[in-house]
C-alpha positions as CSV (number, residue, x, y, z in Angstrom):
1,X,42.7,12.3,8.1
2,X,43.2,8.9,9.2
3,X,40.9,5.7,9.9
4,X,41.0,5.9,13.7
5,X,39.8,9.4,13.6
6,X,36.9,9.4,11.6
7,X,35.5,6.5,13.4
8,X,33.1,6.9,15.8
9,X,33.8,6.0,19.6
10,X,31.6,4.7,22.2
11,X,32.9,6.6,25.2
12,X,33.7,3.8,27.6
13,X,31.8,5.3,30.5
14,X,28.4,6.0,27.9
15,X,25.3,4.2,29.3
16,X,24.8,0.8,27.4
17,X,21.6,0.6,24.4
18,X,21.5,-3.0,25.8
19,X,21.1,-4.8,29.1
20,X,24.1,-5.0,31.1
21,X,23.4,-8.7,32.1
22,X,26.8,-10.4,32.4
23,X,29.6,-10.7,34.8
24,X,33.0,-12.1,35.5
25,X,31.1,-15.6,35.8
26,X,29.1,-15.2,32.9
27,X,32.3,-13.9,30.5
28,X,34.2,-17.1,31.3
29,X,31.4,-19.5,30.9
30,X,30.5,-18.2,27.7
31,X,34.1,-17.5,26.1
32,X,34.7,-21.7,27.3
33,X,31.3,-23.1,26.0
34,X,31.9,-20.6,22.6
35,X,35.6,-21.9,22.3
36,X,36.0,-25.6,23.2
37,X,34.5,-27.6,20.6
38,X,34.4,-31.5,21.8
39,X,35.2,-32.5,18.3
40,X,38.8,-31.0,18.2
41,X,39.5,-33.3,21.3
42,X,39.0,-36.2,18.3
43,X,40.5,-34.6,15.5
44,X,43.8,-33.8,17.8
45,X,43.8,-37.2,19.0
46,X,43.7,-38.3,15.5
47,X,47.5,-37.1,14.8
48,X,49.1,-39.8,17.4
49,X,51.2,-38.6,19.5
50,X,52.6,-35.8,17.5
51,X,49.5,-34.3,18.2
52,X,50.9,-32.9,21.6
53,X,53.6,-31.2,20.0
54,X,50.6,-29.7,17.9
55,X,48.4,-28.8,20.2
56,X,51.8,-26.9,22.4
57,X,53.1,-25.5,18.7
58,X,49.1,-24.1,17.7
59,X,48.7,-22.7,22.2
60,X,52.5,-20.6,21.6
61,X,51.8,-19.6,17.4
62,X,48.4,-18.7,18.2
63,X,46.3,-18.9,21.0
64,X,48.6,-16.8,23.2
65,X,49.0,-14.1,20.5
66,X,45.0,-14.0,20.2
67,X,44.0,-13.8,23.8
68,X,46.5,-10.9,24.0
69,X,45.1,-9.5,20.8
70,X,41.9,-9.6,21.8
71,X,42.3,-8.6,25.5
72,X,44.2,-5.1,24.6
73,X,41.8,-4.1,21.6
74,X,38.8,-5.1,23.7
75,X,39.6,-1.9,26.0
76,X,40.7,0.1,23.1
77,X,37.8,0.6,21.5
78,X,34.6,0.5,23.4
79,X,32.2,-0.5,20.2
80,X,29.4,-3.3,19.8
81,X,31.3,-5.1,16.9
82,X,34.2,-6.6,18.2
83,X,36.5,-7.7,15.4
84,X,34.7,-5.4,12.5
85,X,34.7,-2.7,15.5
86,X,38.5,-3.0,15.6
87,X,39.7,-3.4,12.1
88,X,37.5,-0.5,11.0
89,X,38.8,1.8,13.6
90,X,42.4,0.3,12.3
91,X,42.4,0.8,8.6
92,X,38.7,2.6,7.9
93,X,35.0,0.9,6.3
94,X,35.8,-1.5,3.9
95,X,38.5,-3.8,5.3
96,X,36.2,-3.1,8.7
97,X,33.5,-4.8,6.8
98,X,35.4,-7.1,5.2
99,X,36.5,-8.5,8.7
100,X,33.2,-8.6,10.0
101,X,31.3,-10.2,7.3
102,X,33.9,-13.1,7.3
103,X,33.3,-12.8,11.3
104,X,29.7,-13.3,10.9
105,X,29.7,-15.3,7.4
106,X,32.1,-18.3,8.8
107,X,29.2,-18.7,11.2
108,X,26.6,-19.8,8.9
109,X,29.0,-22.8,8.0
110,X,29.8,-23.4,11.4
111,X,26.6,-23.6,13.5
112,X,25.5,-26.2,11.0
113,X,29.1,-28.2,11.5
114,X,29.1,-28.6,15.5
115,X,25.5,-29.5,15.2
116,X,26.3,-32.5,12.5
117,X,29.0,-33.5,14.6
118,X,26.7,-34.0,18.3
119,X,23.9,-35.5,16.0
120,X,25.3,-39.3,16.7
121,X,25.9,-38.7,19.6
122,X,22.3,-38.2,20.1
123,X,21.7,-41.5,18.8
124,X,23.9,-43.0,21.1
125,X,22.0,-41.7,24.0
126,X,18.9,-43.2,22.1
127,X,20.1,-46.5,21.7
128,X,22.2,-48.9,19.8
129,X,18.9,-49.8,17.3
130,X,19.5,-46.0,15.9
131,X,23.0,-45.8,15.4
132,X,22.4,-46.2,11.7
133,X,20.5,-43.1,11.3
134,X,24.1,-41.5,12.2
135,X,24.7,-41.4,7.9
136,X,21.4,-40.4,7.0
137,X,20.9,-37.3,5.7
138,X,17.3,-36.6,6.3
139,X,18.0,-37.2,10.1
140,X,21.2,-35.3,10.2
141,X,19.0,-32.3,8.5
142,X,16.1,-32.8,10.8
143,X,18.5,-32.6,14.0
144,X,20.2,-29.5,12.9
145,X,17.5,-27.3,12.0
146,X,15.4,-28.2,15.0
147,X,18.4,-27.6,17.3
148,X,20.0,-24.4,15.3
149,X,16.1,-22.8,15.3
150,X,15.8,-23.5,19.2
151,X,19.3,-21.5,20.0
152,X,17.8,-18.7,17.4
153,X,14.7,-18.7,19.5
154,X,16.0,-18.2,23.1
155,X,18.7,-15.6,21.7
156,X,15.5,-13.3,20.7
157,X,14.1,-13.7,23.8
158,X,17.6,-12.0,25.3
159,X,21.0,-13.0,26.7
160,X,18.9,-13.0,30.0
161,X,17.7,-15.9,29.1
162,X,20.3,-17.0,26.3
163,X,22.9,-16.8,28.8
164,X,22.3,-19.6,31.0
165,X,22.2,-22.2,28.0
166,X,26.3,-21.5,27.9
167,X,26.5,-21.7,31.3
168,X,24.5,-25.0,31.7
169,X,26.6,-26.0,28.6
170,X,29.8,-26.1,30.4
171,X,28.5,-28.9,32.7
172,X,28.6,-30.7,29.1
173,X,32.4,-29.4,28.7
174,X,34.0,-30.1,31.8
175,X,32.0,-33.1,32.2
176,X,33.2,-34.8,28.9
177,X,36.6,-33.4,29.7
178,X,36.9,-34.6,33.4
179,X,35.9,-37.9,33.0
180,X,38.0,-38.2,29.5
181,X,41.1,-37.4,31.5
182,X,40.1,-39.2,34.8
183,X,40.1,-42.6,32.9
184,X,42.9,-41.8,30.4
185,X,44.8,-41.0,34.0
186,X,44.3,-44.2,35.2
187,X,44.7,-46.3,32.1
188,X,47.9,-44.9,31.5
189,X,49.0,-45.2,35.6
190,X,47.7,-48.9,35.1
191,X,50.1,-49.4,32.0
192,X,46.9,-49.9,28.9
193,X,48.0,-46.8,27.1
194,X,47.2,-48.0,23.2
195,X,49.4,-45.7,21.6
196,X,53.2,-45.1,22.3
197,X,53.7,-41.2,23.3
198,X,57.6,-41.3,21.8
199,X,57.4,-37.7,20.5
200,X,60.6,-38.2,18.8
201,X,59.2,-41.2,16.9
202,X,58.5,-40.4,12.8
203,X,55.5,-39.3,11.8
204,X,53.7,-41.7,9.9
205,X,51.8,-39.1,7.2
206,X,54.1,-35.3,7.7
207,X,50.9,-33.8,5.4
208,X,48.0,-35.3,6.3
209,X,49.3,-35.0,10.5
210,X,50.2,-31.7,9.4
211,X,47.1,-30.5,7.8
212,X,45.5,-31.6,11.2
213,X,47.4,-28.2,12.9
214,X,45.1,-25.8,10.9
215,X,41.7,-27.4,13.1
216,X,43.7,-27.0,16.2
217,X,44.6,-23.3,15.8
218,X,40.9,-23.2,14.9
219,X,40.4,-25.1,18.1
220,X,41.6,-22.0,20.1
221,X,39.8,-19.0,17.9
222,X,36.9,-17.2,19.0
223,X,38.0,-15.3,22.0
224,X,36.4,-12.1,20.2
225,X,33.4,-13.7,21.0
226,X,32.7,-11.8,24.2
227,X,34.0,-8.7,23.0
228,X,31.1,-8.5,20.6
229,X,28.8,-8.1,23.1
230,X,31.1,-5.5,25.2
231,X,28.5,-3.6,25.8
232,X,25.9,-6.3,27.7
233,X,29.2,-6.8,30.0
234,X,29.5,-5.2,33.6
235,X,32.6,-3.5,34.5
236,X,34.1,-4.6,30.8
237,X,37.3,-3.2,31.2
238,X,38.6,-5.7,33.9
239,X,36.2,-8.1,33.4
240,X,37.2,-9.0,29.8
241,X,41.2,-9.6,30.1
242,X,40.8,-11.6,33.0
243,X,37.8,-13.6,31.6
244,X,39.7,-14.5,28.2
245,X,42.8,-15.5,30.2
246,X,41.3,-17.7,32.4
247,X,39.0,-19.7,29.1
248,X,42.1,-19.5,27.4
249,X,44.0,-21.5,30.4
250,X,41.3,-24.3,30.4
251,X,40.7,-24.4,26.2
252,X,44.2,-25.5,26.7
253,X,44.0,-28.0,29.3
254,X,40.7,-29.7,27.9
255,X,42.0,-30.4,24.4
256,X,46.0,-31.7,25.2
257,X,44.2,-33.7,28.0
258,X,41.0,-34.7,25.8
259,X,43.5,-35.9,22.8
260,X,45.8,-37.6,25.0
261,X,43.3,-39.4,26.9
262,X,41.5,-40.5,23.7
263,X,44.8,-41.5,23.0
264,X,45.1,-43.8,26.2
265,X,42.1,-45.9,24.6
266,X,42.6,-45.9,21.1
267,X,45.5,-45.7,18.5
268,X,44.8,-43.0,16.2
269,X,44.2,-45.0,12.9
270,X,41.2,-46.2,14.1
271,X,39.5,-42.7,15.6
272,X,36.4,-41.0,13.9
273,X,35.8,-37.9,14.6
274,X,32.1,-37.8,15.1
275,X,32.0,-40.9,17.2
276,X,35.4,-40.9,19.0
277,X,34.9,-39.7,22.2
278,X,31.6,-42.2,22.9
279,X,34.1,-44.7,21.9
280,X,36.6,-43.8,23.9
281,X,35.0,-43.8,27.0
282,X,32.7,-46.7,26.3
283,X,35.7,-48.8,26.0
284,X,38.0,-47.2,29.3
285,X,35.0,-47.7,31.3
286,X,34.5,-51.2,30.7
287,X,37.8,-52.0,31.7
288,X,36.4,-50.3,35.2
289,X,33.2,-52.9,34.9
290,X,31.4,-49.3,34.3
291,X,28.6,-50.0,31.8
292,X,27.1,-46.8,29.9
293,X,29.6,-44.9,30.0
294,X,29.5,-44.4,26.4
295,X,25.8,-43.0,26.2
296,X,26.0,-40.8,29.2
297,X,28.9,-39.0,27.7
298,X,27.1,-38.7,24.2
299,X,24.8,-36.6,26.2
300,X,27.0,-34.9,28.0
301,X,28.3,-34.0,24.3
302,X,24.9,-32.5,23.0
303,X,24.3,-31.0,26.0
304,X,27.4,-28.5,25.4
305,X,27.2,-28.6,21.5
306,X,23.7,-27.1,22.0
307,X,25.3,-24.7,24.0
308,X,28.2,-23.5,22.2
309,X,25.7,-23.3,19.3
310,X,23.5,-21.1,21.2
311,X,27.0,-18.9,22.2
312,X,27.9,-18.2,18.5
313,X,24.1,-17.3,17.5
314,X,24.6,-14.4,20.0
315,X,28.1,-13.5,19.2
316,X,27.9,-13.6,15.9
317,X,24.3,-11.6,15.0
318,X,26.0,-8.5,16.8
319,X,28.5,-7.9,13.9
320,X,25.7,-7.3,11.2
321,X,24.0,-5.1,13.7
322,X,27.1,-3.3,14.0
323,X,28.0,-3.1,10.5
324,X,24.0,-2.0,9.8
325,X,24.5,1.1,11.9
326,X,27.5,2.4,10.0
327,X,25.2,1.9,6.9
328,X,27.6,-1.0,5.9
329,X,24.5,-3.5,5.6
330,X,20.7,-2.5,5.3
331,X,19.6,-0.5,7.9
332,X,17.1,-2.9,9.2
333,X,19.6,-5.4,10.7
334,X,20.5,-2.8,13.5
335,X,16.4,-3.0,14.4
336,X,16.3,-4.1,18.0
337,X,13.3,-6.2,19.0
338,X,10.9,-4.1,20.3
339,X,10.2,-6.2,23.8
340,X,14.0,-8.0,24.3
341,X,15.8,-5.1,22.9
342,X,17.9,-8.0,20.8
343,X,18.9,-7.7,17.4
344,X,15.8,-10.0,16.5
345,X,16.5,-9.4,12.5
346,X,20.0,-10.3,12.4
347,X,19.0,-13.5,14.2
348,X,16.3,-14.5,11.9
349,X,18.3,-13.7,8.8
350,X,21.6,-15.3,10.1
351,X,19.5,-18.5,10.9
352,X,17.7,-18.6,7.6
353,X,20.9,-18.3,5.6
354,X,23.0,-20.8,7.5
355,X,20.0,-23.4,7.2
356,X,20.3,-22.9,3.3
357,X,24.1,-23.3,2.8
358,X,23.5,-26.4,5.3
359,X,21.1,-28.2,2.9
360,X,23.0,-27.5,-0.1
361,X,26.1,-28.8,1.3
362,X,24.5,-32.0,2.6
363,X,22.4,-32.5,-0.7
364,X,24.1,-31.0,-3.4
365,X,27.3,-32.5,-5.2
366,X,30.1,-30.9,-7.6
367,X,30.7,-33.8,-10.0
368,X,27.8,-35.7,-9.2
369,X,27.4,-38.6,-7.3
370,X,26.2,-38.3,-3.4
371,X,27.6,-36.3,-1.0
372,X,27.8,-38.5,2.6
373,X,26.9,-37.0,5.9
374,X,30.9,-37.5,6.9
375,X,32.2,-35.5,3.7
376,X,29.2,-32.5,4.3
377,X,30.9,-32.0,7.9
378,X,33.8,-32.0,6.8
379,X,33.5,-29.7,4.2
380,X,31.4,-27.3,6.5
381,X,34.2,-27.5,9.4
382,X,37.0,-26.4,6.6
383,X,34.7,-23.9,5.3
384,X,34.3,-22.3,8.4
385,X,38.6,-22.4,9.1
386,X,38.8,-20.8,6.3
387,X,36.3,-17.9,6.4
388,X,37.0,-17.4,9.9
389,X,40.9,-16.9,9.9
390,X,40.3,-13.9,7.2
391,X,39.8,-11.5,10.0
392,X,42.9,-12.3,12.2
393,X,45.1,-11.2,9.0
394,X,43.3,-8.1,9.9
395,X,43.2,-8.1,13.8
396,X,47.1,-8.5,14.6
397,X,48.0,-5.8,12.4
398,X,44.9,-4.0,13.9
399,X,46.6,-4.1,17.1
400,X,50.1,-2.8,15.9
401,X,48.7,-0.2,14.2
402,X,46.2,1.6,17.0
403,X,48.7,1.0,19.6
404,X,50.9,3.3,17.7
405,X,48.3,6.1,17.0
406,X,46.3,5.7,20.3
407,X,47.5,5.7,24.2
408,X,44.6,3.7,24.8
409,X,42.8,4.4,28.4
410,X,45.3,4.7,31.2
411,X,43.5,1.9,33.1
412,X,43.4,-0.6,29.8
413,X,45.4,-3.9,29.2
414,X,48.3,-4.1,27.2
415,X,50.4,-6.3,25.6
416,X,53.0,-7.1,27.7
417,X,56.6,-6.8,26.5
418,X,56.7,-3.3,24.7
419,X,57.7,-3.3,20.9
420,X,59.3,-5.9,21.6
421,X,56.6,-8.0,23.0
422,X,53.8,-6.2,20.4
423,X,55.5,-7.7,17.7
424,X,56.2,-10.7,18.7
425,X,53.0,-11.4,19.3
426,X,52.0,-9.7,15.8
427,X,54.6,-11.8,13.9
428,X,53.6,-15.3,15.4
429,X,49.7,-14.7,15.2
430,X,50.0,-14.2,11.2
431,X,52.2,-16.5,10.8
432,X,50.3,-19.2,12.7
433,X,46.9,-17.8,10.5
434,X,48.4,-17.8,7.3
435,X,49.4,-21.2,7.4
436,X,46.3,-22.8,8.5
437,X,44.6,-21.4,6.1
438,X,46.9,-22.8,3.8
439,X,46.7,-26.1,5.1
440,X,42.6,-26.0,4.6
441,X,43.1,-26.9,1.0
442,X,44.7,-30.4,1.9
443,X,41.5,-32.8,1.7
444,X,40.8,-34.5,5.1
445,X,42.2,-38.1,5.1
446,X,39.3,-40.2,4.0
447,X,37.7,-37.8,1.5
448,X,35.6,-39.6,-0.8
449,X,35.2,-37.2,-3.7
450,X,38.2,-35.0,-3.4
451,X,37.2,-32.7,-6.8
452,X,33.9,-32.2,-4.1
453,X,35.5,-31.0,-1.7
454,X,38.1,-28.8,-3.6
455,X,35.3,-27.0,-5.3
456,X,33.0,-26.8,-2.3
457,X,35.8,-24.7,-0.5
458,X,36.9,-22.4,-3.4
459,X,33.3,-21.6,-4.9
460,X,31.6,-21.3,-1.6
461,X,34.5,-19.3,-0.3
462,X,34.7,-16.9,-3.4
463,X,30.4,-16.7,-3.1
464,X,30.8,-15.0,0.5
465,X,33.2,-12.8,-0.1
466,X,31.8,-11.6,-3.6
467,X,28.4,-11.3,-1.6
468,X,29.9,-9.2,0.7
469,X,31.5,-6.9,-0.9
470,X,28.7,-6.6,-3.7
471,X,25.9,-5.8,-0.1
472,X,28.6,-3.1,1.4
473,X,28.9,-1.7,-2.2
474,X,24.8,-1.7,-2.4
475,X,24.4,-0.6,1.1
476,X,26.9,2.7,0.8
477,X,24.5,3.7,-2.6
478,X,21.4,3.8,-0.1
């Protein structure tokens, strides 16, 4: 008997466990603020202008194909889970968990990356006298705990009151992203541009500008992240397609006008990523005799960090809960808070873990010497690429594969195009995957300790997976 039919179904029209709290609105909001990270604005901008021809190469290979991916498999299978709810109706329990775990796992590398990266940005809003706590580590620790903790805490409490942090976030998005754009509008219209956008023009470094593609493909993942939490949606069937379509449309319109607004102000050699977009806008607005600019979009920066933080908490805890209640992970990760009905376990454990890989990131070195504050985020952000593109080499296939053993419901989206479109869509999402995660192995220009770096990535990464695989194996002898 095959995969799809010895998993169970959630009958799409079954009452809910959990609270049916968000809408249309809410979808959006949350898919935006869990999507757009500010700091892919910088790291686009940091290709030159090739970077456009990125950013429209990494929306065609890969964002496309995913918001279709998700959008038809999100009304296929009606299943808290998402991703791990998908591949394990696909191809059966162990790849299921396999694709969850990575899901989840990428997550503990990633919550402690976007917080690093808003942490000067903090300091800007403070003042100039405390821009030199941006490389300190005990600060950059302090700053990430307190903030991951806080997200952890008002996702226990409930998407009730978890929700609206993504949805005040996206002030910080659009905000950042409006007034980017405004002033790289009217610096180029006023003939200041600092970088020449000849997209015919040779690319300086084809590697290193090329390795850059993998964090923009990253840039557009995460569209499951609503899906996981199908079953706190209203209506989810409509409400899901149209809500990933729409935060797909404006992912792609805040980073190609982010990175080519940063552009505007700065030539690329001399961008950082943590810093950039203060920069940026500190030095557009003075040309405007507008003073501050810099520190109000610093907090306009931690403002939607926070949030998109506080998104991928909730997203992410649902897998384990999922995967505990097919006996895939102890039992009591599926425990719902007894008061907030929330997966209150999942939370604390998730938080607990991702604060430990954190420190020894930040304060532990392969080959001795130290390990800067710069080289620890990058080696959490390439960390999480790589962890987190694991499940779309199950996902697209996924998709292929139920459409051709299921009808789906009658009423469900679908791919448009046929076969034709199907695998087309197939084709270019794997491809687009497989080579970013290629790509993650090139060391980030700048690396200090390259043998670091190398080893961080490949131990870490084989430490997950073993540790998954040896929990399912322990969980299915319960």
């Amino acid at each position: 008997m095959s995969a799809v039919r010895d998993a169970p179904v959630t009958p799409v029209g079954e009452p809910s466990r959990f609270v049916r709290a968000l809408g249309p609105r809410d979808v959006v909001l949350m898919t935006v603020t869990a999507t757009v990270g500010l700091q892919f604005m910088a790291r686009g901008a940091r290709a030159g202008s090739p970077g456009i021809l990125l950013w429209l190469a990494a929306a065609v290979m890969f964002l496309v194909p995913h918001i279709l991916c998700v959008s038809e498999l999100s009304g296929r299978v009606a299943e808290q889970g998402g991703v791990y709810a998908w591949v394990r109706r696909a191809f059966g329990p162990v790849h299921g968990f396999i694709a969850g775990w990575c899901l989840w796992s990428n997550n503990v590398f990633f919550l402690p990356a976007v917080l690093l990266f808003a942490a000067p940005s903090l300091l800007a809003v403070l003042g100039p006298d405390y821009a030199r706590l941006a490389e300190d580590r005990v600060f950059s620790a302090a700053f990430v705990l307190i903030a991951l903790w806080a997200c952890i805490g008002a996702n226990i409490v409930g998407l009730g009151v978890a929700r609206w942090l993504p949805n005040i976030g996206s002030i910080g998005v659009w905000g950042v992203a409006g007034i980017l754009m405004s002033l790289g509008l009217y610096a180029a219209m006023t003939g200041r541009a600092a970088t020449s956008f000849d997209l015919l023009a040779p690319w300086p470094n084809r590697l290193d500008t090329l390795s850059l593609w993998a964090g923009m493909c990253f840039a557009f993942s995460g569209y499951e992240a609503a899906a996981t939490v199908r079953e706190e949606v209203r209506d989810p069937t409509r409400t899901m397609p149209r809500g990933l379509l729409i935060a797909g449309a404006c992912a792609f319109a805040v980073y190609l006008g982010g990175s080519t607004s940063i552009l505007v102000a700065l030539p690329a050699e001399t961008l950082s990523e943590r810093s950039t977009i203060a920069e940026a806008a500190e030095l557009m607005g003075g040309r405007l005799n507008i003073h501050g600019l810099g520190a109000a979009m610093s907090a306009l920066v931690v403002l939607a960090t926070i949030a998109l933080t506080a998104s991928w908490v909730s997203c992410s805890s649902r897998v384990p809960f999922a995967a505990a209640e097919d006996c895939a992970l102890p039992r009591a990760l599926s425990h719902l808070h007894p008061r907030y009905r929330t997966p209150h376990i999942a939370l604390l454990i998730q938080g607990a873990i991702a604060s430990v890989l954190f420190l020894a990131v930040l304060f532990l070195s392969f080959g001795g010497g130290t390990t800067t504050v710069h080289d620890a985020y990058d080696i959490l952000v390439n960390l999480t690429i790589l962890i987190c593109f694991v499940p779309y080499l199950y996902a697209f296939p996924a998709l292929a594969r139920l459409r051709r053993l299921e009808p789906g419901p009658k009423d469900g989206f679908r791919v448009p195009g046929g076969q034709l479109g199907l695998g087309l869509t197939v084709a270019a999402g794997l491809t687009a995957t497989a080579v970013s995660m290629a790509l993650v192995f090139v060391p980030p220009p700048g690396t200090a300790n390259v043998w670091n770096y190398e080893a961080n990535v490949i131990v870490q990464t084989t430490l997950i997976l073993g540790a998954g695989l040896a929990l399912f194996r322990w969980s299915k002898t319960r």
